[in-house]
Structures are given as C-alpha cells and as structure tokens.
C-alpha positions as CSV (number, residue, x, y, z in Angstrom):
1,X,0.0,0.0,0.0
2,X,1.4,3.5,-0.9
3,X,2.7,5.7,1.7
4,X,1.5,9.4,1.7
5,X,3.4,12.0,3.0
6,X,1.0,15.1,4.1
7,X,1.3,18.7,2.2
8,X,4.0,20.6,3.9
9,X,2.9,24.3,4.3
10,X,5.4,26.3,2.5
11,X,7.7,28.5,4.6
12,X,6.8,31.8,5.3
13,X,8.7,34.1,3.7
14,X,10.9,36.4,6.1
15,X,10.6,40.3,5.8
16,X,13.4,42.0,4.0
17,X,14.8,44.2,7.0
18,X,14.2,48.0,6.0
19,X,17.7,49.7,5.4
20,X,18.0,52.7,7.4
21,X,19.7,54.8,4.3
22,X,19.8,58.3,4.6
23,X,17.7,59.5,0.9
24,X,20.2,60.7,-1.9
25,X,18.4,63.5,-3.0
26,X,19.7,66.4,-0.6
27,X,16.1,68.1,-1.4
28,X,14.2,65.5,0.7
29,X,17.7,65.3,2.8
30,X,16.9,68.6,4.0
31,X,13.2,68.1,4.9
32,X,13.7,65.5,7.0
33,X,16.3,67.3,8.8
34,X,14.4,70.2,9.3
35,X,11.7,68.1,11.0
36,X,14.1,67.6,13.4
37,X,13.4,68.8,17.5
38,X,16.1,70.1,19.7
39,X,15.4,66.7,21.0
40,X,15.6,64.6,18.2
41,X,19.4,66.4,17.6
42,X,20.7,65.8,21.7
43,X,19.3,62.0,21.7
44,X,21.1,61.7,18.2
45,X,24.3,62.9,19.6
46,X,23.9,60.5,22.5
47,X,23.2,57.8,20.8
48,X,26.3,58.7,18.4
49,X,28.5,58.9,22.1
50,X,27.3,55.8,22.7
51,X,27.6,54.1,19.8
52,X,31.5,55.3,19.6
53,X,33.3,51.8,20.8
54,X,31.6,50.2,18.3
55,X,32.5,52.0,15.5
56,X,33.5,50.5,12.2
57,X,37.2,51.7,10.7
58,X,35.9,53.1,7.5
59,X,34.3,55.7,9.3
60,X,35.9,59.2,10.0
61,X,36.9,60.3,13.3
62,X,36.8,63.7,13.1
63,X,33.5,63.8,11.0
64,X,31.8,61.4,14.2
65,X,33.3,63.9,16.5
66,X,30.9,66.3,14.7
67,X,27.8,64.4,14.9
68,X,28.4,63.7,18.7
69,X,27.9,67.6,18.9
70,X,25.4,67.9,15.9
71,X,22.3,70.1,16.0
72,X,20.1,71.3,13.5
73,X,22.0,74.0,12.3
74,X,25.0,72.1,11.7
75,X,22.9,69.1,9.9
76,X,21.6,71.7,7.3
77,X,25.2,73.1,6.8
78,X,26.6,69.8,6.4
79,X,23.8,68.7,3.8
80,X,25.0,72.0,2.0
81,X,27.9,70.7,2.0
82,X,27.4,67.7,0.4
83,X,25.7,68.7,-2.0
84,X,28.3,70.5,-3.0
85,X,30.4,67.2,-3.2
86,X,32.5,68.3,-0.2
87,X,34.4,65.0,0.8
88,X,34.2,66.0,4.6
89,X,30.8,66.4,4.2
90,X,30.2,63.1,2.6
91,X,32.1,61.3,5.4
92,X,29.8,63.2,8.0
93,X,26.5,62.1,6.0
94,X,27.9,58.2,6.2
95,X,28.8,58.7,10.0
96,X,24.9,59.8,10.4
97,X,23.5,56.8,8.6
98,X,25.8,54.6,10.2
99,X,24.2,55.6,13.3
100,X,20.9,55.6,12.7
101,X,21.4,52.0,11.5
102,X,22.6,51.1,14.6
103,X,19.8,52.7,17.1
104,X,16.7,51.5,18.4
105,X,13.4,53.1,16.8
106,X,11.1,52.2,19.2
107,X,8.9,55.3,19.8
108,X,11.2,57.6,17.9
109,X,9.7,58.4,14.5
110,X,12.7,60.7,13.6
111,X,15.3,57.9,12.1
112,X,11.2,56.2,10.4
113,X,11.0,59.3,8.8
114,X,14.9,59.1,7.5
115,X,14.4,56.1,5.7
116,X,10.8,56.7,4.5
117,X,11.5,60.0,2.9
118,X,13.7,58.1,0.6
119,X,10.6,57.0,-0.8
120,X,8.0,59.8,0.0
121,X,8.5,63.2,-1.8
122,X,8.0,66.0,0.3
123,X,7.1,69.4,-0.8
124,X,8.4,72.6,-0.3
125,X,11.8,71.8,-0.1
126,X,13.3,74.1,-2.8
127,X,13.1,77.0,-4.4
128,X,10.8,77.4,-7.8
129,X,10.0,80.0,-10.2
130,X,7.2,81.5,-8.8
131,X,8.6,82.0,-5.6
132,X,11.0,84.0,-6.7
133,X,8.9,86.0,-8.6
134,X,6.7,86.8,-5.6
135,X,10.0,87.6,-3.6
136,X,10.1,90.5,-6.3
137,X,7.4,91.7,-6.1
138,X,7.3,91.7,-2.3
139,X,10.7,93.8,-2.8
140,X,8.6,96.4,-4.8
141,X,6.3,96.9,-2.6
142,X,9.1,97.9,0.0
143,X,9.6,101.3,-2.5
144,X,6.5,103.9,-1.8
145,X,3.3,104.1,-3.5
146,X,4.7,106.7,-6.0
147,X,8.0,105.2,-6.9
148,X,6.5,101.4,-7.0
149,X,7.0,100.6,-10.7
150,X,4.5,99.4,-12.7
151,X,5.3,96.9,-14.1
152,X,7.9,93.4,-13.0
153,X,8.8,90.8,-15.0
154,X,5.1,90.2,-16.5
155,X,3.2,91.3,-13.8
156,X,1.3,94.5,-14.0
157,X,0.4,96.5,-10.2
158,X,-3.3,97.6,-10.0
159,X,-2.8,101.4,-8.6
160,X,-6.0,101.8,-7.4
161,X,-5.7,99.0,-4.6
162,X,-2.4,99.7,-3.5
163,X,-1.9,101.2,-0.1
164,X,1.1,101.9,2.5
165,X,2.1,98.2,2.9
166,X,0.2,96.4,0.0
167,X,0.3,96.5,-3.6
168,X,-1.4,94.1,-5.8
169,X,-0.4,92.5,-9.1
170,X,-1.8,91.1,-11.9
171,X,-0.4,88.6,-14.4
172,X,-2.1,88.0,-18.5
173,X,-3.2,84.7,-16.7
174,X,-5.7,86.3,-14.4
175,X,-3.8,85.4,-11.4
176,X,-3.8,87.8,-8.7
177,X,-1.0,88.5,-6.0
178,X,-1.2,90.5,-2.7
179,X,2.3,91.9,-1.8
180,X,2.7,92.6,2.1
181,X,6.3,94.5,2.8
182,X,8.2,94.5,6.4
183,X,9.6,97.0,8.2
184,X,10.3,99.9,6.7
185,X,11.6,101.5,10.0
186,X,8.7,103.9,11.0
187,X,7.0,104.3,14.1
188,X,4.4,102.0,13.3
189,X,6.9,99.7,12.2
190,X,8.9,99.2,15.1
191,X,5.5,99.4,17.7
192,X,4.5,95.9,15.6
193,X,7.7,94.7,15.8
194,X,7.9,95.1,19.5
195,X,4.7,93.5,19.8
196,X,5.1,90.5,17.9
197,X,8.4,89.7,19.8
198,X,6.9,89.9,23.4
199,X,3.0,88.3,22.6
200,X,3.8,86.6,18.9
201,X,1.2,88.3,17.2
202,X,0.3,91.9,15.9
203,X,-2.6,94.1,15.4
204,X,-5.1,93.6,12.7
205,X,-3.2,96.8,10.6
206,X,-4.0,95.5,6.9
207,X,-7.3,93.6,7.5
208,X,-10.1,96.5,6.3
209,X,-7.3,97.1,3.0
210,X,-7.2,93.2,2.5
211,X,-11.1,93.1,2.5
212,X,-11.2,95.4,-0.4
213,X,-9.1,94.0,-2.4
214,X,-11.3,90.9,-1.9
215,X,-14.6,93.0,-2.6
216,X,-13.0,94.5,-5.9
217,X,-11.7,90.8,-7.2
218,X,-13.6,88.6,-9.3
219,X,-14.8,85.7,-7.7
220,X,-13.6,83.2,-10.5
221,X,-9.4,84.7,-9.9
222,X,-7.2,82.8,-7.7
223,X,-5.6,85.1,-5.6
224,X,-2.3,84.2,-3.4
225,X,-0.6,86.3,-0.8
226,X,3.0,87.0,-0.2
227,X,4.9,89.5,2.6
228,X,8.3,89.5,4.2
229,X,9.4,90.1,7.9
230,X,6.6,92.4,9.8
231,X,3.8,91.3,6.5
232,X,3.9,88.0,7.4
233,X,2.4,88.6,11.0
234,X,0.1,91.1,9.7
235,X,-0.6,88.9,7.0
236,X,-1.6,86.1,9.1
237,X,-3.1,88.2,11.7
238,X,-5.8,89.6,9.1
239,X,-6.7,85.6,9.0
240,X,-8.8,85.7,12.3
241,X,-11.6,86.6,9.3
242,X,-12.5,83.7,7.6
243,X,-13.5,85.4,4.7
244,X,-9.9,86.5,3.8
245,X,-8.8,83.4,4.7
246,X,-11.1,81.5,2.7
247,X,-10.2,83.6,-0.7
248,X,-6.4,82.8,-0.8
249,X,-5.4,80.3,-2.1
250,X,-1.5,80.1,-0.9
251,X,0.1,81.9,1.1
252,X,4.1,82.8,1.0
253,X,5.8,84.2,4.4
254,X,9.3,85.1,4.1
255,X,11.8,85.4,7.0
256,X,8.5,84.9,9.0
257,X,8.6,86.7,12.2
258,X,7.8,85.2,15.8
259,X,8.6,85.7,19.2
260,X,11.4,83.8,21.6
261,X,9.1,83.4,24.1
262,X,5.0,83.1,23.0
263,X,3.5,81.0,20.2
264,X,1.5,82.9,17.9
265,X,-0.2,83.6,14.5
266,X,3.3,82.7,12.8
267,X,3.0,79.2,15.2
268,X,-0.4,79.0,14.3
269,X,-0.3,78.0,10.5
270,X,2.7,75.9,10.3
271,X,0.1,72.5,9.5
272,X,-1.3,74.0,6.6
273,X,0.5,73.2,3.9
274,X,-0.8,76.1,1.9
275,X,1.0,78.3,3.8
276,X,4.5,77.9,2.3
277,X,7.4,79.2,5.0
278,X,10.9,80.4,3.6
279,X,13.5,80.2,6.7
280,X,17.1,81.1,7.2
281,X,18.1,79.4,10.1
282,X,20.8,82.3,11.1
283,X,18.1,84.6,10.3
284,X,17.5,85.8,14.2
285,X,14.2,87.0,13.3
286,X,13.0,83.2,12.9
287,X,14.8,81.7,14.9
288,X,11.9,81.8,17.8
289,X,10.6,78.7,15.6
290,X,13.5,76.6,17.3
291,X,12.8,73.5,18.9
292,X,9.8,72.6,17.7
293,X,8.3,70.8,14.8
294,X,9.2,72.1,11.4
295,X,6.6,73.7,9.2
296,X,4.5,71.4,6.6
297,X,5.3,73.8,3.6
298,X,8.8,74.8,4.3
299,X,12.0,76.0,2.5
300,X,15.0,76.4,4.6
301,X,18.6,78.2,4.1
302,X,21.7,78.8,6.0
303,X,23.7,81.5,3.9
304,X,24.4,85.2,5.9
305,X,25.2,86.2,8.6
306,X,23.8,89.0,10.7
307,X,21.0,91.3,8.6
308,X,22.3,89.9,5.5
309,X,20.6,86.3,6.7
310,X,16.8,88.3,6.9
311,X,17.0,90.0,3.6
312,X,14.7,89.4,1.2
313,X,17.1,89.3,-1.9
314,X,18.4,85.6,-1.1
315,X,14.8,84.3,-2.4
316,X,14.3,86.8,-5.3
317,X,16.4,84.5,-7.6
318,X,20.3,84.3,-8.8
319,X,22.8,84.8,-5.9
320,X,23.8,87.9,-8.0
321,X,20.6,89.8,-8.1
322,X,21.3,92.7,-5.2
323,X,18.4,94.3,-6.5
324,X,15.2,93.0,-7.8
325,X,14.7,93.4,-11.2
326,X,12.2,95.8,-12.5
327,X,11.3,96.2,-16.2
328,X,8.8,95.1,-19.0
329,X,9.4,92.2,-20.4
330,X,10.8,92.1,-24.1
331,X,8.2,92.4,-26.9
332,X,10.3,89.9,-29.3
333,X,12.8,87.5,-28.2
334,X,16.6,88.3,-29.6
335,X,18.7,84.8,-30.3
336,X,21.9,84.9,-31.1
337,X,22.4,83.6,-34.6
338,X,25.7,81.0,-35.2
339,X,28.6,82.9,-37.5
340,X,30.3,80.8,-40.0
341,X,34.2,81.2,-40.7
342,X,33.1,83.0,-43.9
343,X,31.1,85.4,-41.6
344,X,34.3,85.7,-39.7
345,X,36.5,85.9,-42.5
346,X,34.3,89.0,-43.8
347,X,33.9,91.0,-41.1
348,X,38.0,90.7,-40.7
349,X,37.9,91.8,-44.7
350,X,35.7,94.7,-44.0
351,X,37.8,96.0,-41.0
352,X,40.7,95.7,-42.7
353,X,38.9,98.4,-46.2
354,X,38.7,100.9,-43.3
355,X,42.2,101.2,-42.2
356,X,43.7,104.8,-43.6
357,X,46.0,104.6,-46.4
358,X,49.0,106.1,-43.8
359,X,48.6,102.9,-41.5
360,X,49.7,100.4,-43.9
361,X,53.3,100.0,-43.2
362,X,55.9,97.8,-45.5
363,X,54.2,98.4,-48.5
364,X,51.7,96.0,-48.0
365,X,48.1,96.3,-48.4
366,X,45.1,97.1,-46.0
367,X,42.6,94.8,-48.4
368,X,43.6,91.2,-48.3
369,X,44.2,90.4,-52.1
370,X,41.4,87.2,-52.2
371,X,37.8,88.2,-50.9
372,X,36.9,84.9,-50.7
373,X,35.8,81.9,-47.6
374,X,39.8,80.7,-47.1
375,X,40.1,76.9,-48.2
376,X,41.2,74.5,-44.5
377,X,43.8,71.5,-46.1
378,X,42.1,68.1,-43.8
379,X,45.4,66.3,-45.2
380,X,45.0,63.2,-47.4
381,X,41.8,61.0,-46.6
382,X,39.3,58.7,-48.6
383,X,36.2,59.8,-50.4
384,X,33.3,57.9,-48.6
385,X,31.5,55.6,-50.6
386,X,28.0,56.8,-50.5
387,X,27.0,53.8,-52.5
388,X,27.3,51.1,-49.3
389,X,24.6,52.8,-47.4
C-alpha cells in the first residue's frame, strides 16, 4: 500500500529588513532634517556617544566627533555641504546613517521618517520660479506708493488698490497677488515689531485694505498672498476673518517673524500646507521657531550672517541679483544667430577696407588680395563611398 506524505505548508517568507539609508536627493535630505526637534538632535548625539566603541574603521573620526555635537543648524550646513560634493561632508552624512542603523526606533519616529523620505517626496523643499517672482514683487512693494514701478517681470500692479504696505499685481493669466512689505523703519513699524516679539502676534493693521481687495476681485481669480518680515504677521493676523482666509489660495511668508518666548499667528499655520514658509536658520528673526516641529510647507537656508541672513534678496532669484529686477518684459525675443568662418572671415575683410592709407606700413596692403571663404587642407583621406549605405 502507498505511503503518503501530508502537504508541507510552504515556509513563510521572512521580511526583507528595511535599510535605514539616509535619501540621496539632498532636497528630501533637508526636509527630514528640518523636521528635526532640539530633542531629536541631543538624543542623536547620545546615541552617536554611545555608539562610539563600536565603531567601524571606515568611518571618519573627526566627522563622528561632529555628529556627537550635531544640532540642526549644523545638519543643514553639512547637507549644503554635500551637496556640494564636499568629501568632509560626505564622510559626515555616512557617519549619520551609520548611526541611525545602529539605534533602536522604538517610539522615535525621527530615524522612520529618514528612511521613509527616501521613498516619500515631500514638498516645499526648494526653491521654484514662482517663488521668486513673488519675492520681487514683495521687494517692490518695499519702495513707496509713488516710486512702486509698474510693471515686474510680467506682472502688472493695480494702482487703485495699493496702499502703505500692499500693492497688488496682476499677471495675462488672471492670477492675482497681494504683496505685504516688512519694516520699513517707521513708528508704526517698530510698535508691531515690538509687539510680535513679546505676545507673537500683531494688530489687525492691513485687514479692512485686505477686504477690499477681496470686494474688488472677481470671484472666479485665484488670488495668493505673499509678505516679508513684519507682512507676514500682519498677514496672518488679518486671518482671524475667515472670509480672507477662505479667498487665498496660498500663502508665502518670508523670513516669517515670531517671538522667543510666546507661540502665535506665525506658530499658528505651520500644518497647513498652503501656507509655504521660507526660513534662514541664522536669520534671528525666525529663529523663535526653534525647537519645535518644522513647518508642513517649508524652504530652509543657511547663507548670511547678521541682517544679511533676513533680507529678502536671497529668495528673489540668482545669488547675484542685489536688486530685484524691474522692467517690462521684451516684446520679441533676440537669439543669437551662429557665424560661419566665412562670416568671420568677412567682417575681418571689412575692418581691414577701413584702415587709412598712412597705417599700412611695408608696403603692403590694407585689403587682403582674395575676398573669398579661405580653403582649411584636412590632409589626405578617402572619399566615402555613399553607394554602401
């Protein structure tokens, strides 16, 4: 009688273990670092001091001794850096994931998020075109109502709406933009400033001029807002009305102002990601943000020092733009054509009919005696046989 042997269940297939890589683009590199807490940053460091003994030999020394005293600033600096293809840098980016391999997750989401963003894009993490171009216009709006020009890159400003810290522009697409400057250094100025540093929030300065506008646009144009410094808090402190609120549809704070010691209106926003924060972390004018959680909708830089870090110009485009750039737009596009040698060779003919008869020296002659393309000698070679294609 035949023996049977019972199915065997097949073996369960085991998990591949989740590498704990640091992602390569530096973009989603410096999101994840700026989601980093004062706390996340100390209990890397520990971890990094304790984690010394065991410490391969293809790892640098000096770059570990860095990430035992890392905090957020430094992480950003470093990412710079490596971006840059700076080999210090790159031996401090394999020290981190090195680490992070190495520690327990448990509870801490931080080294999760690491690996995940390697995976998940997350947005605002660079520059694009249109913020730059509403970083210029928010620099317009710093001149005064009668020396704002009228017109940057292709947007146009509507006069009529424009008042002491707003100025609204129009594009051909219908799109709409609400320009809030900073501090310009009056009396007013500094009050707001004083009182966003000690309770976090300002007075409701631009709300009745914001209303306006709304009243005087169509209901059908998307209208976005963007202000600097002081605008932001005034910006986000006419958003206690829903209504204004409710009719933007993005928001763009640079250098966004808030206090070392109070949460407010700047705190307040930093989950909605259609409010789109633009940071300098030496900028000291953000820096009441640290410790905390970064913002959903965030860009984040480290160049400057001093005011230089909280001026507008470092989001308006090109490093070499020290001023924002204020004219109409060309009305036909000039390309620069390719010249030939015989183009060459012509101009050098014509130059030379112009020289005065008392410059030619020796007897020679200031018109080359053959007005025609000169002939290159390629040596001797074989004619191609077109007949074998």
């Amino acid at each position: 009688m035949p023996r049977y042997q019972p199915r065997q269940k097949p073996a369960k297939k085991k998990k591949p273990k989740l590498e704990r890589k640091l992602p390569r683009d530096p973009h989603k590199l410096y999101r994840w670092a700026a989601t980093g807490t004062q706390k996340d940053y100390e209990k890397l460091a520990r971890h990094a001091r304790n984690a010394r003994p065991s410490m391969p030999a293809h790892i640098d020394r000096e770059a570990y001794t860095r990430l035992e005293n890392v905090d957020r600033l430094r992480m950003i600096e470093e990412i710079q850096a490596h971006e840059k293809h700076d080999v210090s840098a790159g031996m401090f980016m394999d020290a981190v994931s090195w680490v992070l391999d190495k520690v327990p997750w448990g509870n801490w989401l931080w080294p999760v998020n690491a690996a995940q963003s390697a995976i998940n894009a997350q947005k605002g993490d660079s520059l694009n075109e249109v913020d730059e171009q509403y970083a210029r216009l928010v620099g317009a709006t710093y001149k005064t109502v009668e020396q704002r020009p009228f017109i940057v890159d292709h947007w146009r400003r509507q006069v009529d709406l424009d008042s002491d810290y707003i100025s609204v522009w129009d594009n051909l697409d219908g799109h709409r933009l609400i320009a809030v400057r900073g501090t310009q250094g009056t009396g007013t100025d500094i009050g707001e400033d004083i009182l966003v540093g000690i309770t976090g929030s300002s007075t409701n300065l631009i709300g009745n001029q914001l209303l306006q506008v709304m009243a005087d646009t169509p209901q059908d144009t998307v209208v976005d807002l963007a202000a600097h410094s002081l605008g932001s808090s005034l910006a986000l402190q006419s958003y206690g009305n829903q209504t204004i609120y409710d009719r933007i549809h993005e928001t763009y704070l640079f250098n966004p102002a808030y206090s070392p010691f109070l949460r407010g209106k700047t705190d307040a926003y930093e989950k909605d990601t259609s409010v789109r924060y633009f940071i300098n972390v030496k900028d000291a004018v953000s820096m009441g943000r640290a410790g905390h959680k970064a913002p959903r909708n965030v860009v984040y830089r480290s160049d400057g020092l001093g005011t230089a870090a909280h001026k507008l110009a470092q989001w308006q485009g090109h490093t070499s733009y020290q001023e924002p750039i204020y004219h109409a737009p060309p009305e036909t596009a000039v390309h620069a054509l390719k010249q030939t040698n015989a183009d060459l060779f012509k101009r050098e003919f014509d130059d030379a009919e112009q020289i005065p008869a008392e410059d030619v020296r020796d007897g020679s002659s200031a018109v080359p005696p053959q007005q025609t393309a000169p002939v290159f000698d390629f040596g001797d070679y074989d004619e191609f046989n077109y007949e074998t294609l």
